[in-house]
C-alpha atoms as a printed R data frame, in Angstrom:
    type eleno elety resid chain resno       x       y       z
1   ATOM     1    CA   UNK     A     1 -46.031  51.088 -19.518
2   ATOM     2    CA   UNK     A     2 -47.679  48.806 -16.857
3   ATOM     3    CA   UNK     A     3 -46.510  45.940 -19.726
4   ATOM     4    CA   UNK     A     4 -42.601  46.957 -19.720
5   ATOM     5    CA   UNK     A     5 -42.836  46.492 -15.976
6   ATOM     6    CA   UNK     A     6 -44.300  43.301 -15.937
7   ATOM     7    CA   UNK     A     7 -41.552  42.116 -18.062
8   ATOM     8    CA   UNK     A     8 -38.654  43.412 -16.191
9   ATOM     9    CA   UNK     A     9 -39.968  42.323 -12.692
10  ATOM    10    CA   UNK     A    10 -40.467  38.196 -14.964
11  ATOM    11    CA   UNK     A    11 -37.106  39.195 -16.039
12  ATOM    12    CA   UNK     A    12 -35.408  39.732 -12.922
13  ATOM    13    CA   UNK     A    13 -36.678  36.643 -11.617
14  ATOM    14    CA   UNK     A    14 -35.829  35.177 -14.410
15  ATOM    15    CA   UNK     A    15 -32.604  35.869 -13.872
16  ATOM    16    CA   UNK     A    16 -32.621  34.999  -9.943
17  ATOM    17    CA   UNK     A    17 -34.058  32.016 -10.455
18  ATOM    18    CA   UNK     A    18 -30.654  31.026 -12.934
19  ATOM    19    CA   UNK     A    19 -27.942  32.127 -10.583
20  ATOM    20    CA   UNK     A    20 -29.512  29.961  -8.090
21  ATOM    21    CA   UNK     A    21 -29.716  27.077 -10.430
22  ATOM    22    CA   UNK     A    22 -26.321  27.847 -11.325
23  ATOM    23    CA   UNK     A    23 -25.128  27.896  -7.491
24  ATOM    24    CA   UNK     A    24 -26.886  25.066  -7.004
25  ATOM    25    CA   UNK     A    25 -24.812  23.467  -9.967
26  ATOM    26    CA   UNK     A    26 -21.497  24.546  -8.868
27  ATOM    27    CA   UNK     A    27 -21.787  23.555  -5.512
28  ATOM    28    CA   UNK     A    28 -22.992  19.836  -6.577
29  ATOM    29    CA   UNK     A    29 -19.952  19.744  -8.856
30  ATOM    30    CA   UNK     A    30 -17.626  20.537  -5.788
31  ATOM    31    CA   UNK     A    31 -18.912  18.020  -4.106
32  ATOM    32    CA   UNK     A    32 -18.869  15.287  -6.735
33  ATOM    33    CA   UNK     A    33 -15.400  15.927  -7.327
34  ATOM    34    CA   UNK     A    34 -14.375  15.511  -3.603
35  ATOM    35    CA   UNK     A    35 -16.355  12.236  -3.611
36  ATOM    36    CA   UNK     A    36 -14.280  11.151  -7.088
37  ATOM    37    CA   UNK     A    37 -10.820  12.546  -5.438
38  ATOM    38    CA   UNK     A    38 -11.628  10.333  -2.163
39  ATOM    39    CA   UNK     A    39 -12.310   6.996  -4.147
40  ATOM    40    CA   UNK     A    40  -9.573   7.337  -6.220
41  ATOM    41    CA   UNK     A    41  -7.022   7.910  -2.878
42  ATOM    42    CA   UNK     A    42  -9.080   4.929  -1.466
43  ATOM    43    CA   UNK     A    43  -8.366   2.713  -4.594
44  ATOM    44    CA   UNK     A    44  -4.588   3.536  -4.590
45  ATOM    45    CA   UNK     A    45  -4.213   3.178  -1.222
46  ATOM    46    CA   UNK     A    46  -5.975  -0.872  -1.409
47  ATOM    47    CA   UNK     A    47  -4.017  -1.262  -5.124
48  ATOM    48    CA   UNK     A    48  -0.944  -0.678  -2.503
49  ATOM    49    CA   UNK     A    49  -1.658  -2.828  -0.009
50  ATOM    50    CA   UNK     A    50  -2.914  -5.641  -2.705
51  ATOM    51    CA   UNK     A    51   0.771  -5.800  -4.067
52  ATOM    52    CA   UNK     A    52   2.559  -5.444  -0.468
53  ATOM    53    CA   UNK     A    53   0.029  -8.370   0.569
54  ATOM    54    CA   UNK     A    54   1.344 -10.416  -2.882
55  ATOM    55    CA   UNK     A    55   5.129  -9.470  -2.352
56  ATOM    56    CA   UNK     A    56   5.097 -10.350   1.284
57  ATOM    57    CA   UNK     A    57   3.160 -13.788   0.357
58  ATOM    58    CA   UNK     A    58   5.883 -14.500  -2.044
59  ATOM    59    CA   UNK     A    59   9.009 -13.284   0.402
60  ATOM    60    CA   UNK     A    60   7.308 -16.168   2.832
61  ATOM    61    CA   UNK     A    61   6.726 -18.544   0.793
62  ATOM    62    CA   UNK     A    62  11.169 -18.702  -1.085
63  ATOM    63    CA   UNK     A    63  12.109 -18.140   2.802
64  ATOM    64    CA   UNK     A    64  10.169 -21.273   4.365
65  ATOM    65    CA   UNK     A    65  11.888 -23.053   1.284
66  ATOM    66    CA   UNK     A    66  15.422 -21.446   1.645
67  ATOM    67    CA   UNK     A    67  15.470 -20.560   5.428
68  ATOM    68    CA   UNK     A    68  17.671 -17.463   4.566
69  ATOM    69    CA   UNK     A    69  15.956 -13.955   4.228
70  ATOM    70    CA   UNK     A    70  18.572 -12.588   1.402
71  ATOM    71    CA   UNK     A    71  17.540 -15.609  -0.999
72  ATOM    72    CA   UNK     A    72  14.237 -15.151  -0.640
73  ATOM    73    CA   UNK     A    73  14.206 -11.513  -1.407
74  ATOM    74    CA   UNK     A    74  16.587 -12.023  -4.417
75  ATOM    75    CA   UNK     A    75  14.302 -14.743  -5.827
76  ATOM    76    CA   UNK     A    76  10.868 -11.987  -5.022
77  ATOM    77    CA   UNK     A    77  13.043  -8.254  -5.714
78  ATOM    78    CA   UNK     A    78  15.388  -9.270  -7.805
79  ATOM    79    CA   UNK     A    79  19.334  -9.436  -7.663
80  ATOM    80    CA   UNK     A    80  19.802  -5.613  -7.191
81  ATOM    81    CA   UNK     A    81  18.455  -5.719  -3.448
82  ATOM    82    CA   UNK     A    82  21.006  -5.433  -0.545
83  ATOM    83    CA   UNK     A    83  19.901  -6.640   2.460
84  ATOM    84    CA   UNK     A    84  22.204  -7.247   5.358
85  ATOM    85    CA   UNK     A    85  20.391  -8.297   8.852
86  ATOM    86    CA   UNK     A    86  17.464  -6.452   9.627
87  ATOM    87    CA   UNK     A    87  16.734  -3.659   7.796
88  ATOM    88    CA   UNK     A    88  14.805  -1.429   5.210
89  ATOM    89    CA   UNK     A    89  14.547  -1.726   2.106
90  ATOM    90    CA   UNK     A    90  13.052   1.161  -0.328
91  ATOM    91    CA   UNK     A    91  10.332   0.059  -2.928
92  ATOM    92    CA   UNK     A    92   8.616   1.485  -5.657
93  ATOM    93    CA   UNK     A    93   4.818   1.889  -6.084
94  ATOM    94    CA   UNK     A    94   4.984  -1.676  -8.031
95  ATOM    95    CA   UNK     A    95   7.379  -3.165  -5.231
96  ATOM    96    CA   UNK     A    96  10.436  -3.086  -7.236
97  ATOM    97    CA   UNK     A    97  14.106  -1.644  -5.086
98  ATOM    98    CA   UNK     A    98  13.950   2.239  -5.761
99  ATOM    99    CA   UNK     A    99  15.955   5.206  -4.756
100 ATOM   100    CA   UNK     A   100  13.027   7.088  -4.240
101 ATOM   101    CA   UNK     A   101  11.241   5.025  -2.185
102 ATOM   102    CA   UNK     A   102   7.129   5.437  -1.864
103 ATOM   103    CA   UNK     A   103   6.820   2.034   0.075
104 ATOM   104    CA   UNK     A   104   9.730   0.693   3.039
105 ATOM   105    CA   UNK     A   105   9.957  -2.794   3.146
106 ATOM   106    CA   UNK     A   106  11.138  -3.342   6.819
107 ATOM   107    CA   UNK     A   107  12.114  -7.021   7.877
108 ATOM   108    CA   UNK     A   108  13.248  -8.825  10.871
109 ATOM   109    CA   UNK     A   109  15.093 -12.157  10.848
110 ATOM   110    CA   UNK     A   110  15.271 -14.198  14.475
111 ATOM   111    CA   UNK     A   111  17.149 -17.736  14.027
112 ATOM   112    CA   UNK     A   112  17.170 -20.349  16.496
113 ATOM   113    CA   UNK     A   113  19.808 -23.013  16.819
114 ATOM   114    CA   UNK     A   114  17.998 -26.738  18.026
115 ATOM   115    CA   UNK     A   115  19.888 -29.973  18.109
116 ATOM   116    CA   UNK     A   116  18.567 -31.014  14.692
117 ATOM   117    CA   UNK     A   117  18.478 -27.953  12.702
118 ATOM   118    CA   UNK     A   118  17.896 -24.375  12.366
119 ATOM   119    CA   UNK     A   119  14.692 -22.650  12.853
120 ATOM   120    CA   UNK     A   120  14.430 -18.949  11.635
121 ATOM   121    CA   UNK     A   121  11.531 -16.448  11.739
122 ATOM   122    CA   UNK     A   122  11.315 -13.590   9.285
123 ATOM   123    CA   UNK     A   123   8.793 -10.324  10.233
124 ATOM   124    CA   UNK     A   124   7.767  -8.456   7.424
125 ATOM   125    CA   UNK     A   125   6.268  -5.288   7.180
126 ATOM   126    CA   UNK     A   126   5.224  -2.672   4.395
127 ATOM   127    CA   UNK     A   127   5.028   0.980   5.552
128 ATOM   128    CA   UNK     A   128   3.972   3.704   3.504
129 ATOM   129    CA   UNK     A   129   3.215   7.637   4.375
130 ATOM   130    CA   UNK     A   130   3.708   6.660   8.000
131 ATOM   131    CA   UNK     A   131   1.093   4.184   7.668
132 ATOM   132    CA   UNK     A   132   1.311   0.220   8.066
133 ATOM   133    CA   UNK     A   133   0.535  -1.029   4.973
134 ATOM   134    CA   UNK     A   134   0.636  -5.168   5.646
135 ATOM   135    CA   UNK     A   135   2.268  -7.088   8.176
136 ATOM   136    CA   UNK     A   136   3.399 -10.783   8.056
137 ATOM   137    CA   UNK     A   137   5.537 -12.998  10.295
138 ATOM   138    CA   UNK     A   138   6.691 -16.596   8.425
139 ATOM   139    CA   UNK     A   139   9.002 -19.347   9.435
140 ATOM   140    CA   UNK     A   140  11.666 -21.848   8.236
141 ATOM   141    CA   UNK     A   141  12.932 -25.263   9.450
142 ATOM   142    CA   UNK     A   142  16.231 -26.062   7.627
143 ATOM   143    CA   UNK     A   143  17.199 -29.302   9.071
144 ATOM   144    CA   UNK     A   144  21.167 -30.299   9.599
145 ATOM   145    CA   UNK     A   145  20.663 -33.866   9.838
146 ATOM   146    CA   UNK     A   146  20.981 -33.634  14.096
147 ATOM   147    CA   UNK     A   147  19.198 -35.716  16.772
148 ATOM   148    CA   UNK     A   148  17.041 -34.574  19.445
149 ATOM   149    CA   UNK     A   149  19.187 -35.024  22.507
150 ATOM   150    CA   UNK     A   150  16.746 -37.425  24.917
């Protein structure tokens, strides 16, 4: 008999000694996973800002060409966008004009008048979950064949 109780008291920690192995198991898969679901939010989030950063490169660089902000966004969006003055514009996750907007493309278009030609400024700015995504400010001079008044 003293044999049979040997075994069951090996047994039962045995058995102990598995849960907490197991526990110990589940507990490092919980947090693995967390650490996998935070990288992967973290690589959207800087896949998102990559391609505002690229769109809002390419917005400045037609508008210090053209000078005018709806040419420039038809030669980077496409021909679909309306754009009338400052305002928002819905995008995409890939920057493209949606309906269901995840990104808001919001610009800003100042323009002065000088003696020899037109100097505009264009603010643009990606916003997305409330959060700025990537911010840049540009500049045209579209000359009008003037003189400087001396």
């Amino acid at each position: 008999m003293r044999e049979l109780k040997a075994y069951r008291k090996t047994s039962h920690l045995l058995f102990a000694e598995m849960v907490i192995a197991l526990l110990f198991f589940i507990i490092s898969f919980a947090v693995i996973i967390r650490i996998f679901a935070a990288a992967d939010g973290m690589e959207r989030r800087e896949r998102r800002r990559e391609q505002a950063s690229l769109c809002a490169q390419s917005i400045a660089e037609a508008y210090s060409v053209s000078g005018n902000a709806e040419t420039a966004l038809e030669l980077v969006l496409g021909s679909g966008v309306q754009y009338s003055g400052d305002g928002t514009i819905g995008l995409d996750s890939s920057m493209k004009p949606s309906g269901q907007p995840e990104v808001t493309l919001s610009l800003a278009e100042n323009r002065r008048e000088l003696s020899a030609g037109v100097y505009s400024q264009l603010s643009i700015c990606f916003i997305a979950d409330g959060e700025e995504l990537y911010t840049l400010d540009c500049g045209a001079y579209i000359p009008e064949g003037g003189a400087a008044v001396g």
